[in-house]
TORBAVEX-573035 format. One record per atom (N, C-alpha, C): y, z, x. Coordinates in pm, whole numbers, padded with zeros to 5 digits, always signed. Atoms other than C-alpha are relative to their C-alpha. Last residue first. Layout:
BEGIN
YZX ...
END
This chain:
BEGIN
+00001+00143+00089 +01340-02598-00551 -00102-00002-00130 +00117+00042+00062 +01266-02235-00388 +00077-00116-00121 -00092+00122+00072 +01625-02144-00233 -00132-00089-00039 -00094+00038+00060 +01499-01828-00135 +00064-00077-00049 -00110+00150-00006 +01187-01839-00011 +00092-00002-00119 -00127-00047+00118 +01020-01455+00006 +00032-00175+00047 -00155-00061-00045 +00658-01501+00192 +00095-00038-00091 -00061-00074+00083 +00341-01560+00009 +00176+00054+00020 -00177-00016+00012 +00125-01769+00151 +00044+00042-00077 -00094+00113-00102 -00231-01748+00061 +00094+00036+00021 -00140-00024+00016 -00479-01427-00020 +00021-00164+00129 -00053+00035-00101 -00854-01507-00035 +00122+00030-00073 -00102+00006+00027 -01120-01351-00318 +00094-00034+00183 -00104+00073+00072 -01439-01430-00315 +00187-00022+00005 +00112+00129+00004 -01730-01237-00179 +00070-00138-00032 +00005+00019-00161 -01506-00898-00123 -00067-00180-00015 -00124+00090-00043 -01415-00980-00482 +00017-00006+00135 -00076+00089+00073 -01716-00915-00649 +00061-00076+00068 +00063+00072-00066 -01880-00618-00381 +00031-00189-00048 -00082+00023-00088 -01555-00464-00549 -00110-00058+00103 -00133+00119-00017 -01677-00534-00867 +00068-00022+00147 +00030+00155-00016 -02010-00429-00786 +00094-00047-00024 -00081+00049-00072 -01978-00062-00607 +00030-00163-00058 +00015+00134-00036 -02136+00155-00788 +00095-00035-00026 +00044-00006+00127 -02006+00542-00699 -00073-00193+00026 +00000+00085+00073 -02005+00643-00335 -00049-00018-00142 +00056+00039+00091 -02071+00833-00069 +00089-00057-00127 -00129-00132+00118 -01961+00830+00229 -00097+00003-00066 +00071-00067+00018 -02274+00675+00520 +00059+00079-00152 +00113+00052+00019 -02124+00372+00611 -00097+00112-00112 -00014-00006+00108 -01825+00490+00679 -00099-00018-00096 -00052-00149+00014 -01761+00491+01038 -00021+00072-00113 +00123-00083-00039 -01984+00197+01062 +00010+00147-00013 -00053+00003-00153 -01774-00033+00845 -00101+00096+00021 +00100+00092-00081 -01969-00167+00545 +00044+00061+00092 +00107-00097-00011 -01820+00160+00301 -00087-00101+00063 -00012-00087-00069 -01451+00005+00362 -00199+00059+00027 +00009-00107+00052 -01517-00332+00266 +00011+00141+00022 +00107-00062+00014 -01377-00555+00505 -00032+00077-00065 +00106-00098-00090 -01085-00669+00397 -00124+00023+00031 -00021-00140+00037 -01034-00968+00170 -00017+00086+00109 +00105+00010+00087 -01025-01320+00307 +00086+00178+00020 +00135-00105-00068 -00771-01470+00477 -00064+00033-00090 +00041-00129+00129 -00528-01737+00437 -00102+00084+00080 +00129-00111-00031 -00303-01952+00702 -00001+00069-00111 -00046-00078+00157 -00202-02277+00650 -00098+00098+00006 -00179-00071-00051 -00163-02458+01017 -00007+00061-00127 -00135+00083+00055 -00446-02733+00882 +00111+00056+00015 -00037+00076-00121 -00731-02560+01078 +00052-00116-00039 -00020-00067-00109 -00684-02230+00869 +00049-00169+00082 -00123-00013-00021 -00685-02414+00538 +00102+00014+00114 -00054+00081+00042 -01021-02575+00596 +00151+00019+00026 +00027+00077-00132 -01227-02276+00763 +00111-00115-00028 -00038-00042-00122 -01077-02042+00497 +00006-00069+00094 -00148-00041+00033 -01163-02257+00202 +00079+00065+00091 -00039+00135-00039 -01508-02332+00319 +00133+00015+00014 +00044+00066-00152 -01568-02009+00375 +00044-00135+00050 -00142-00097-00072 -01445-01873+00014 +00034-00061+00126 -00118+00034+00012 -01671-02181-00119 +00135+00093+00023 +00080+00133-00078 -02009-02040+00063 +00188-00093-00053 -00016-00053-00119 -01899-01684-00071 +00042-00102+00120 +00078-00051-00095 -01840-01784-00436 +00011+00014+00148 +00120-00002-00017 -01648-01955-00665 -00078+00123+00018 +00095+00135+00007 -01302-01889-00536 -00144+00028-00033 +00157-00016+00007 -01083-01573-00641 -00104-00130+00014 +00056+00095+00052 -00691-01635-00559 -00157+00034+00004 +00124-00058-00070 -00447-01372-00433 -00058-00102-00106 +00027+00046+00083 -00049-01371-00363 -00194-00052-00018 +00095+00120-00008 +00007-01144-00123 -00049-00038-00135 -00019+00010-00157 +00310-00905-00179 -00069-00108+00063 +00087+00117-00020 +00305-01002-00524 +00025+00009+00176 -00031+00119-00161 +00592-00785-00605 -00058-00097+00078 +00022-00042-00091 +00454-00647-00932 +00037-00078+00102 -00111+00094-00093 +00676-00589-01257 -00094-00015+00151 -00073-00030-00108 +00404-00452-01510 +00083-00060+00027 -00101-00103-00052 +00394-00383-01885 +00012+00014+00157 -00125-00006+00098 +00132-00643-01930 +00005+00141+00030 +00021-00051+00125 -00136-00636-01596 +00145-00021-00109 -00026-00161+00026 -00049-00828-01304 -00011+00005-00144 -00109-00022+00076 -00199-01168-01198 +00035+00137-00050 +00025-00114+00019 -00482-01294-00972 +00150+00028-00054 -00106-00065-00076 -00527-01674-00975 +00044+00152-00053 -00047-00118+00083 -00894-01748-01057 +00101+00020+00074 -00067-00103-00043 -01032-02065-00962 +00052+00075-00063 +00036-00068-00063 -01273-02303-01101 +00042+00119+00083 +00102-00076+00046 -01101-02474-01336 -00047+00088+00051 +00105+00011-00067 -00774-02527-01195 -00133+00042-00027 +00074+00115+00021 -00533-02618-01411 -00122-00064+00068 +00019+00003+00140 -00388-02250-01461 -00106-00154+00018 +00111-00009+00012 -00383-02277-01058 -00040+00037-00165 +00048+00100-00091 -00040-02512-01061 -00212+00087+00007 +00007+00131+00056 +00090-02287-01324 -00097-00129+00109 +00117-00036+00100 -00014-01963-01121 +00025-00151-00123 +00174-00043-00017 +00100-02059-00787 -00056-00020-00121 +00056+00126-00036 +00449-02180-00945 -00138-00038+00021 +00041+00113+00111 +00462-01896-01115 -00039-00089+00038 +00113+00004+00066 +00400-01707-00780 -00011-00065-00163 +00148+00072-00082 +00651-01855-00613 -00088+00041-00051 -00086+00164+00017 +00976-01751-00858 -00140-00067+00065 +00044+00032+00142 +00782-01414-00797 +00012-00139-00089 +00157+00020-00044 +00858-01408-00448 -00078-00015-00132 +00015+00113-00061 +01207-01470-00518 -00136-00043-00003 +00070+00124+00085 +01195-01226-00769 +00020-00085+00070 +00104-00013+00090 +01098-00960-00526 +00002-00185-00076 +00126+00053-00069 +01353-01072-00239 -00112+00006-00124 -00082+00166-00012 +01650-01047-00450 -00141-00064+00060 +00037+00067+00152 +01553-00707-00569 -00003-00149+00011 +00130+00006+00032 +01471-00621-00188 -00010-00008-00154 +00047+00179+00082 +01796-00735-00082 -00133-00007-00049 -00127+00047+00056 +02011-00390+00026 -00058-00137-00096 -00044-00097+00156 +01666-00239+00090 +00075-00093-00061 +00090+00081+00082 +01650-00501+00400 +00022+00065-00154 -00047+00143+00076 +01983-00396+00525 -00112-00073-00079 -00137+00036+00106 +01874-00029+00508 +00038-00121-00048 +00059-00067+00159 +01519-00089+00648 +00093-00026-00089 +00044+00129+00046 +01700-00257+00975 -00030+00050-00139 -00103+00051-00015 +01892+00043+01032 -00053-00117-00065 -00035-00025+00092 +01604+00272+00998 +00113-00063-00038 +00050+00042+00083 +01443+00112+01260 +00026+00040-00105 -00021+00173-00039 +01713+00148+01496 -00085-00055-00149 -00108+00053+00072 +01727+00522+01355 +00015-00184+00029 -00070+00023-00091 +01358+00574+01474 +00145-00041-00043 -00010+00102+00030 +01103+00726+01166 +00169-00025+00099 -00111+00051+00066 +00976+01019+01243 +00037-00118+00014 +00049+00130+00068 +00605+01082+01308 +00166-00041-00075 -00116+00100-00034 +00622+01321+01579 -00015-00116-00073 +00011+00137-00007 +00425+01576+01423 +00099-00044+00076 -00091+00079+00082 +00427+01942+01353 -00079-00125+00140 +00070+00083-00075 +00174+02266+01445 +00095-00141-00062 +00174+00101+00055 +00375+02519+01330 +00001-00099+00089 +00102-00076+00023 +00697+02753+01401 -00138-00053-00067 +00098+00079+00094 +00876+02565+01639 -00078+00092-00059 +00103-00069+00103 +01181+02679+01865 -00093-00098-00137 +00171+00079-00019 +01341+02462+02120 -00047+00070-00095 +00161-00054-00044 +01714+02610+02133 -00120-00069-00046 +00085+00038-00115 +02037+02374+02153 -00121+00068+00059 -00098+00124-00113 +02215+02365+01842 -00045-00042+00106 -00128-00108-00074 +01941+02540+01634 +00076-00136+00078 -00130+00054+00002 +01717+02409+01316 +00114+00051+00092 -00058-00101+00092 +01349+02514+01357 +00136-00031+00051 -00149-00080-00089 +01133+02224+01500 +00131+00074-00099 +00024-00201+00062 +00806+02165+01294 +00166+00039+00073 +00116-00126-00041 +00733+01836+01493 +00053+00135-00042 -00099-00025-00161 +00982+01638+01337 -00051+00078+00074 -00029+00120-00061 +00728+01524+01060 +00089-00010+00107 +00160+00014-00055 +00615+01860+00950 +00022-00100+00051 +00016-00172-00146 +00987+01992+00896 -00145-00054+00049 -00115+00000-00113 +01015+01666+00675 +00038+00035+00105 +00024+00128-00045 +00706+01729+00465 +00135-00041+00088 +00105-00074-00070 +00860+02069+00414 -00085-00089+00064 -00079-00045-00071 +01156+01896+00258 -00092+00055+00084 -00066+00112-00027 +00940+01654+00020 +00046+00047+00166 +00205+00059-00022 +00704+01943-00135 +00094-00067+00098 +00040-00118-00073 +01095+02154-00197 -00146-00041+00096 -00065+00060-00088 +01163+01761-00350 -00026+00154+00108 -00065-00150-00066 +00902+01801-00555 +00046-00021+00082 -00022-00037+00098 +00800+01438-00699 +00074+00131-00007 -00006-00136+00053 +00784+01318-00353 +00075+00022-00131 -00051-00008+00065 +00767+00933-00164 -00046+00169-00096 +00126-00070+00071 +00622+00927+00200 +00129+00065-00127 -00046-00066+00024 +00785+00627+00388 -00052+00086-00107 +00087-00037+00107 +00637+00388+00650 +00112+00114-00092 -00110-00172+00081 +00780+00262+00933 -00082+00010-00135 +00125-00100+00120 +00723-00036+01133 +00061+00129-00044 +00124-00012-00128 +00921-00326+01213 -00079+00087-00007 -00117-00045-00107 +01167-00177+00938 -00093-00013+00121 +00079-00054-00121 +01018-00443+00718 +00095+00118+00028 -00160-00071-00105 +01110-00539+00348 -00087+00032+00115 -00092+00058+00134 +00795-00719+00110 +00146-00013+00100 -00022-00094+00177 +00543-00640+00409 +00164-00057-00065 +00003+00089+00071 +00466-00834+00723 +00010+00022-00163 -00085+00093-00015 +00638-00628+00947 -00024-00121-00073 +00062+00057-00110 +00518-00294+00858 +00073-00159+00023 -00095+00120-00049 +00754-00129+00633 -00068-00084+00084 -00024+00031-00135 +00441+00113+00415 +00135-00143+00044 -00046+00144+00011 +00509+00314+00130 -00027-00038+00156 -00032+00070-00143 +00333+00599+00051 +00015-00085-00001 +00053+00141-00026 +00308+00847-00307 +00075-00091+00145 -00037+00098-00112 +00287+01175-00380 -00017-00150+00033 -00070-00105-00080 +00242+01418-00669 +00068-00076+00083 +00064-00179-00056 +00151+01137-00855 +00061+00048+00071 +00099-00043+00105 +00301+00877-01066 -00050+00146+00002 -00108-00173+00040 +00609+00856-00813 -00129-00036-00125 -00045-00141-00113 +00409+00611-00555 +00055+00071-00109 +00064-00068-00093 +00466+00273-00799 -00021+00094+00134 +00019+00078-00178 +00797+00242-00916 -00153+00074-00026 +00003-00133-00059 +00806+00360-01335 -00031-00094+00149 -00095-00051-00059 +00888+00108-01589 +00008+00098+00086 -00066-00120+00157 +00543+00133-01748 +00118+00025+00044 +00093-00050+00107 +00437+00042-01403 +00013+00052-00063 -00012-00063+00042 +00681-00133-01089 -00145+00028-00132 +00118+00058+00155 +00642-00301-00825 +00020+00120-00065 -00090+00116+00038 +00955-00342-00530 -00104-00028-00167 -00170-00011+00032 +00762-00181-00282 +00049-00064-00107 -00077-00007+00122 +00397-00227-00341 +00118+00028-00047 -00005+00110-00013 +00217-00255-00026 +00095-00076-00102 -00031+00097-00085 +00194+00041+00085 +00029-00074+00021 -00057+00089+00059 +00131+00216-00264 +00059-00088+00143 -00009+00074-00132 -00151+00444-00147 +00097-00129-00053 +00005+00133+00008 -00053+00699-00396 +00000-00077+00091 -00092+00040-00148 -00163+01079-00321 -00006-00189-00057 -00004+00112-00009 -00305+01281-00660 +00120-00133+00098 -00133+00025-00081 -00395+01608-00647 -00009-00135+00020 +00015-00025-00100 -00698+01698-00889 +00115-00133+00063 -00045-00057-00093 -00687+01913-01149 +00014-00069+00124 +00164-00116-00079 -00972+01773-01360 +00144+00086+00139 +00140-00118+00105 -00750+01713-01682 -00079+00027+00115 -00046-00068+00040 -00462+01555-01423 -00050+00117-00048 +00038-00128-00110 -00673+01372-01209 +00116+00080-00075 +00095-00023-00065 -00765+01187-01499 -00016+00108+00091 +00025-00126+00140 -00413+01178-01681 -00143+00018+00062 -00145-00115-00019 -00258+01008-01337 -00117+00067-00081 -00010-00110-00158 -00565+00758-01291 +00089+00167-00038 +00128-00127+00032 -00517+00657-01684 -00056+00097+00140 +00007-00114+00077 -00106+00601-01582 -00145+00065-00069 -00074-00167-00084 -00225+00431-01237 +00050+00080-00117 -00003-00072+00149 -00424+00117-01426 +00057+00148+00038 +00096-00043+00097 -00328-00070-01127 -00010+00071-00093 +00047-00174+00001 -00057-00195-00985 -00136-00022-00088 +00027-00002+00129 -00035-00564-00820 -00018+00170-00054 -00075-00011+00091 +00099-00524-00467 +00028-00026-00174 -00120+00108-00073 -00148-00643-00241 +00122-00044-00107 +00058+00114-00107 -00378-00394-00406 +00066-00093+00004 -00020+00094+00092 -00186-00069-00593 +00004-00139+00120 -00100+00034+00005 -00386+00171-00437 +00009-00122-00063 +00040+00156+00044 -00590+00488-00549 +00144-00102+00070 -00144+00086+00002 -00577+00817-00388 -00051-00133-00041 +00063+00160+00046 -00755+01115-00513 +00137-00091+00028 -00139+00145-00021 -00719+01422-00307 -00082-00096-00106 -00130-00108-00010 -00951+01778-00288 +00141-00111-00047 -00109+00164+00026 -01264+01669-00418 +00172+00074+00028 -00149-00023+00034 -01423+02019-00206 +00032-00168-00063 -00107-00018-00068 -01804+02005-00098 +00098-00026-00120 -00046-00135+00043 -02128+02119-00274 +00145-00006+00076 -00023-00045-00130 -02310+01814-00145 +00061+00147+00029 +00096+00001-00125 -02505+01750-00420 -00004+00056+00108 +00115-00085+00038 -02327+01858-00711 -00061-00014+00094 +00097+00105-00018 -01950+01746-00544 -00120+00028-00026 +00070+00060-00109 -01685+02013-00630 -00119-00142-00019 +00043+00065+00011 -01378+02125-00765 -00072-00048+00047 -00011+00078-00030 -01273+02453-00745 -00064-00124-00078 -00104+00136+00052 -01216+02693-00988 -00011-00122+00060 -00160-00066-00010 -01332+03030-00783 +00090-00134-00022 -00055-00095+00044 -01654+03007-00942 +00142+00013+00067 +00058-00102-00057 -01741+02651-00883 +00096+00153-00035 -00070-00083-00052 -01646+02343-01114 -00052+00186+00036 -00010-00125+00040 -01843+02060-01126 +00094+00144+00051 -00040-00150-00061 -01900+01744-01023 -00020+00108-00103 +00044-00008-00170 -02133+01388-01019 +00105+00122+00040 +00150-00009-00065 -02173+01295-01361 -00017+00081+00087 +00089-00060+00130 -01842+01356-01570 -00081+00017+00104 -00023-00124+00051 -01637+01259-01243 -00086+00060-00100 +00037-00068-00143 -01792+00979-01177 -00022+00129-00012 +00168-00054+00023 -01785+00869-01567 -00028+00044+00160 +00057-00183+00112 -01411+00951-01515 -00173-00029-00046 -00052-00124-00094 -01355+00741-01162 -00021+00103-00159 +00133+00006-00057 -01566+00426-01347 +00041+00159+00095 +00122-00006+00065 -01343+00370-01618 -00072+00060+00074 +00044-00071+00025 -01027+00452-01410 -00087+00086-00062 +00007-00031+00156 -01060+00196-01191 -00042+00120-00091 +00113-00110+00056 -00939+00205-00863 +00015-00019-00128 -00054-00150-00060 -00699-00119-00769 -00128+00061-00100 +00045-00010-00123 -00822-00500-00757 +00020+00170+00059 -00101-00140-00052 -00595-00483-01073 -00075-00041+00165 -00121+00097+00035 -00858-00792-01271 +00160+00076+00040 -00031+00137-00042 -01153-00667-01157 +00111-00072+00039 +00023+00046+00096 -01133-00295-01169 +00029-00149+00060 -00129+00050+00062 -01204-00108-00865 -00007-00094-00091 -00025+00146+00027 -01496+00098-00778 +00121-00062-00071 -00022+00080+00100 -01466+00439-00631 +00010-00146-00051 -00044+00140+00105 -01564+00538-00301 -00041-00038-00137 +00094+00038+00113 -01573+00885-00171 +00045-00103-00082 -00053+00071+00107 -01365+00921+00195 -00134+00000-00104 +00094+00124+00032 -01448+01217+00404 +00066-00076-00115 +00095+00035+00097 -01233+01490+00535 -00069-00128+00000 +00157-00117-00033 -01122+01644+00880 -00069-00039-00134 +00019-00138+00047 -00766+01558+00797 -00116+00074+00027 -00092-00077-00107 -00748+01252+01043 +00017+00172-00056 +00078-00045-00107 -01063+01144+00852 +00144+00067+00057 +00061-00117+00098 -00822+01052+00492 -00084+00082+00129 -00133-00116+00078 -00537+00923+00687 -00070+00092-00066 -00053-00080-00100 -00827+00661+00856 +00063+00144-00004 +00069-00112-00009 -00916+00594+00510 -00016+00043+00118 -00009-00074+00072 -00610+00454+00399 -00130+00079+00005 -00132-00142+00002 -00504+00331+00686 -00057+00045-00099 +00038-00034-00082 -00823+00034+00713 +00072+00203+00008 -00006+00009-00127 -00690-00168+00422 -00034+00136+00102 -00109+00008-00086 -00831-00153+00105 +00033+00023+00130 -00058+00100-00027 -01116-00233-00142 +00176+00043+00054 +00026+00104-00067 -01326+00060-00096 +00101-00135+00029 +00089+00110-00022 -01153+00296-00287 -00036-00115+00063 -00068+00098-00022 -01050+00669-00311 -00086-00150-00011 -00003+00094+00060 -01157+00990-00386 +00107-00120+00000 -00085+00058+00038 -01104+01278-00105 -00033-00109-00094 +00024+00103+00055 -01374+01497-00016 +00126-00062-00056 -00043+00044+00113 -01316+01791+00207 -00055-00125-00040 +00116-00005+00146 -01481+01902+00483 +00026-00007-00123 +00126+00027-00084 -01148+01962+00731 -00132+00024-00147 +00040-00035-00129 -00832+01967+00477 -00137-00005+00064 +00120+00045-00075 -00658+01821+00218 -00051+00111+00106 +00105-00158-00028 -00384+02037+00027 -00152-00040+00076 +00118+00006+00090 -00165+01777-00104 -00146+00066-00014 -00071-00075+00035 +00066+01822+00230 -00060-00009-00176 -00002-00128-00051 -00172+01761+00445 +00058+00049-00090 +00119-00108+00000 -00271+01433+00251 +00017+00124+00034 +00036-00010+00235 +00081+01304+00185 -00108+00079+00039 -00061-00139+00069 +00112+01385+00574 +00031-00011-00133 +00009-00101-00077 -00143+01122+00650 +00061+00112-00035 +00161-00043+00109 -00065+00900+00404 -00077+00122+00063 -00033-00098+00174 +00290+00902+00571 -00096+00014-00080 -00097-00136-00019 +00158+00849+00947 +00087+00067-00153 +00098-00044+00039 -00059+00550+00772 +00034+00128+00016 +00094-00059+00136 +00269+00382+00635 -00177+00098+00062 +00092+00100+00083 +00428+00409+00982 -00021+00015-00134 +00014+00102-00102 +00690+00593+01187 -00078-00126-00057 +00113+00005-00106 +00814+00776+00893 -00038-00066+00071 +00025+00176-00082 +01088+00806+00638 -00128+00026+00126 +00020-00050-00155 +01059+01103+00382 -00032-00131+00131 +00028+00096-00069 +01197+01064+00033 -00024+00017+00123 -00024-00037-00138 +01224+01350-00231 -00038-00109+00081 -00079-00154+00007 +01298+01354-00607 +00023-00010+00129 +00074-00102-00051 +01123+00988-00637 +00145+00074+00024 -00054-00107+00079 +01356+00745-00884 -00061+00155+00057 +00151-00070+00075 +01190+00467-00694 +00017+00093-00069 +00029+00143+00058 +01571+00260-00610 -00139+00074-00058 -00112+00039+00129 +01778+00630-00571 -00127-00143-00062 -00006-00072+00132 +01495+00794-00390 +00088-00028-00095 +00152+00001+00046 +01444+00492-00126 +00046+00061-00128 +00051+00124+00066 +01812+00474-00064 -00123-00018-00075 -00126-00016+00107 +01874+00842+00008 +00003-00142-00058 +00022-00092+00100 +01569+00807+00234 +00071+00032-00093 +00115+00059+00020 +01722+00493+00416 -00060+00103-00125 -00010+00087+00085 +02026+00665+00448 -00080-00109-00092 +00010-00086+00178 +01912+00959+00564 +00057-00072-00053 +00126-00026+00065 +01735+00757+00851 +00061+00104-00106 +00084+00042+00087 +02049+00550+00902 -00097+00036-00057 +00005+00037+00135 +02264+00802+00994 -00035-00054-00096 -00086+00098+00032 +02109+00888+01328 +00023+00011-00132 -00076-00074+00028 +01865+01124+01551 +00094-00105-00069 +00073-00128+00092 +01512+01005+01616 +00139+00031-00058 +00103-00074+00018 +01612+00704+01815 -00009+00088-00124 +00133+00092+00038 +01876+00464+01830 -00111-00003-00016 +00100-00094+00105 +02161+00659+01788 -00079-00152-00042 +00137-00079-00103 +02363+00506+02136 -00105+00062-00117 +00000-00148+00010 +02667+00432+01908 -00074+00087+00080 -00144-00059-00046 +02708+00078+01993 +00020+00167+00010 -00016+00037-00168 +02329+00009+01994 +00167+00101+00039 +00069-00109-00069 +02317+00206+01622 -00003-00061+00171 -00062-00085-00033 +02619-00057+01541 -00067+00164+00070 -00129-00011-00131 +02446-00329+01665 +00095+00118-00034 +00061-00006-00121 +02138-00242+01455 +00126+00002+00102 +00028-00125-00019 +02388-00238+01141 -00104+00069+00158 -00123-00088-00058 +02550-00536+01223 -00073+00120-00006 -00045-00015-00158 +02194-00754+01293 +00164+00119-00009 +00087-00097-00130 +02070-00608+00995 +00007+00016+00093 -00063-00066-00111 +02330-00685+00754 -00061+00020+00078 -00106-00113+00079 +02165-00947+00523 +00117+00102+00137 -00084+00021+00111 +01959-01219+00533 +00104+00045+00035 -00104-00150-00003 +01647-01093+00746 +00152-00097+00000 -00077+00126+00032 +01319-01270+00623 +00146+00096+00026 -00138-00048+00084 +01004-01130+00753 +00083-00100+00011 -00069-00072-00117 +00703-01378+00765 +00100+00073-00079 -00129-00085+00066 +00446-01350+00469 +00051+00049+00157 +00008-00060+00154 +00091-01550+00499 +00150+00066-00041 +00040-00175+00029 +00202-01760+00773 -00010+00008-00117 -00039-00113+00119 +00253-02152+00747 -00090+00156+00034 +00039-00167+00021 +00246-02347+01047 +00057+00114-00106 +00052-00120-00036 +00439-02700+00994 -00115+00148+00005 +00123+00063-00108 +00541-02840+00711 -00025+00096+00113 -00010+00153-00091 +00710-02714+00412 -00067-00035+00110 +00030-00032-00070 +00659-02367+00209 +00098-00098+00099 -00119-00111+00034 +00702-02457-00161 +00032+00028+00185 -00131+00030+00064 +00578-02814-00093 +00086+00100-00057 -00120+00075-00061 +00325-02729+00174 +00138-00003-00104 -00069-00138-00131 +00172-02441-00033 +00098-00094+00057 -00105-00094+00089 +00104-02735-00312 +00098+00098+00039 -00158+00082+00062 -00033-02984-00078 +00106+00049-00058 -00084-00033-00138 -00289-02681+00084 +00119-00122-00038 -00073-00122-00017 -00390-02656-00268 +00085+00012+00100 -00163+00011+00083 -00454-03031-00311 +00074+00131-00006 -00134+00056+00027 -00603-03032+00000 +00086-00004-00102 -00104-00039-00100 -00849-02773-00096 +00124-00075+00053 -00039-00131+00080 -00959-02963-00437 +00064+00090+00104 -00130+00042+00120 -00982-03306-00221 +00045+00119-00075 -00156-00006-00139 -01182-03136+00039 +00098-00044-00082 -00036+00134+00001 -01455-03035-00283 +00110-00010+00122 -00116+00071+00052 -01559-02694-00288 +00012-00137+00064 
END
């Protein structure tokens, strides 16, 4: 690329943005957060025990229409118990895909299974479900006591999770009817996707289960936290008992009857969540108000591709996402922006390059070898009074 064609991008960021060090997406806190935090200080419920974390969950399931809501320390601690509770377990196979962040196949090993990568569609950056039913056709079968298995390896598809990539959805109603006709349990990595919707429907409530992550650079924060969304709210409540380490309900005895977690979600941080909630329609189209701008301003760009959501979605644009060229003009583009205070990045690492991973298996991989090669996320944070 040309320095004149990057400056004029990094001119454009400046003028929604302004001078200075630009982040990709600081939080933005508006609203009640400092009273509600000061009132969990005032109260001493600043841990595990408080009103905000069933308020938070009683919030969640009213704005995603999910049956059951479960707050959690993180988003990978709720992909995690999506999987347990979706029937994963040790030597399993899970279907999922390469192009995403690090948690989602961590969540799949912490069960004792393996990730199997699917390729994602170009223009979604999420699993596609062209290439997950000729998988399927080719590469299983079902064993005498129903399961589902792998012809080679003879193991278990026990999970499929697809996600909706830096908050664009993906084709998630042919996903749904896919693992529907083969039976197989379907966990949403929607992490990133608060606030997006598909066919009028929140991403996470397609399938059985779906995960949200608060991390701190996400749409809403609760500094971290995560929350594991449920179609069965009986699925939901049991996920709940597994997340307080298993502890059986007395005034002051210890009893546990399972192996449980400490993955609850801290009332301090459930305090913050709430006041963010309270503004996360406000925040969406803010952030959306910025991505026209993005996408008129890269409409006139020959050479670039600004990444956009399918018709019939709403998606939050958590990171807003641009395809350059090639590898040699991604590079440039990084090195350039970076040491002008305007920070982008490049895609993840692929999941099936890392070393841990190296070995899954896998369908072909070339769109998502595509956009590893190409694609950078810019600024994106919420600006409210966007001129």
């Amino acid at each position: 690329m040309k320095e004149k064609e990057i400056d004029d991008i990094i001119t454009i960021i400046r003028k929604i943005y302004g001078e200075g060090f630009i982040p990709l997406h600081a939080p933005l806190f508006v609203g009640n957060e400092k009273k509600y935090i000061n009132e969990c200080i005032d109260t001493t419920f600043v841990s595990s025990v408080g009103k905000f974390v069933d308020r938070i969950e009683e919030m969640m399931s009213e704005y995603t229409g999910a049956a059951r809501c479960v707050a959690c320390v993180n988003g990978t601690s709720a992909l995690h118990v999506g999987l347990m509770m979706a029937g994963v377990r040790d030597g399993d196979l899970v279907l999922t895909q390469p192009v995403s962040f690090i948690a989602t196949c961590n969540a799949i090993s912490y069960c004792g299974a393996s990730p199997l990568f699917i390729d994602v569609d170009r223009d979604t950056m999420g699993m596609s479900p062209e290439v997950l039913r000729q998988w399927l056709e080719s590469n299983t079968h079902r064993t005498a006591d129903g399961s589902l298995v792998e012809n080679t390896t003879g193991r278990r598809i026990a999970a499929c999770v697809p996600m909706h990539t830096f908050g664009i959805p993906c084709r998630i109603d042919e996903i749904t009817e896919i693992c529907t006709q083969y039976n197989i349990p379907l966990v949403e990595d929607a992490a990133e996707s608060i606030g997006s919707f598909y066919k009028g429907k929140h991403t996470g409530t397609f399938g059985d289960i779906g995960c949200v992550s608060f991390n701190g650079n996400k749409t809403i924060t609760t500094g971290g936290g995560g929350m594991i969304l449920f179609r069965d709210k009986e699925l939901g409540d049991r996920a709940k008992h597994l997340t307080t380490q298993a502890k059986v309900p007395h005034r002051w005895e210890f009893n546990h009857d399972m192996i449980g977690y400490n993955y609850r979600m801290p009332n301090i941080n459930a305090a913050l969540g709430c006041a963010q909630l309270e503004n996360l329609e406000r925040y969406v189209e803010a952030k959306r108000k910025v991505t026209a701008r993005y996408a008129d301003f890269f409409s006139r760009q020959s050479d670039i591709e600004f990444m956009t959501e399918l018709p019939e979605s709403r998606a939050n644009y958590w990171f807003n996402t641009i395809l350059l060229p090639g590898r040699e003009e991604r590079d440039e583009f990084l090195e350039r922006t970076n040491d002008n205070g305007v920070m982008t990045r490049p895609l993840w690492t692929l999941m099936h390059r890392l070393p841990m991973f190296r070995d899954c298996l896998r369908s072909d991989l070339s769109n998502s070898e595509y956009l590893a090669e190409r694609a950078v996320n810019i600024p994106s944070g919420v600006i409210l009074d966007l001129k």
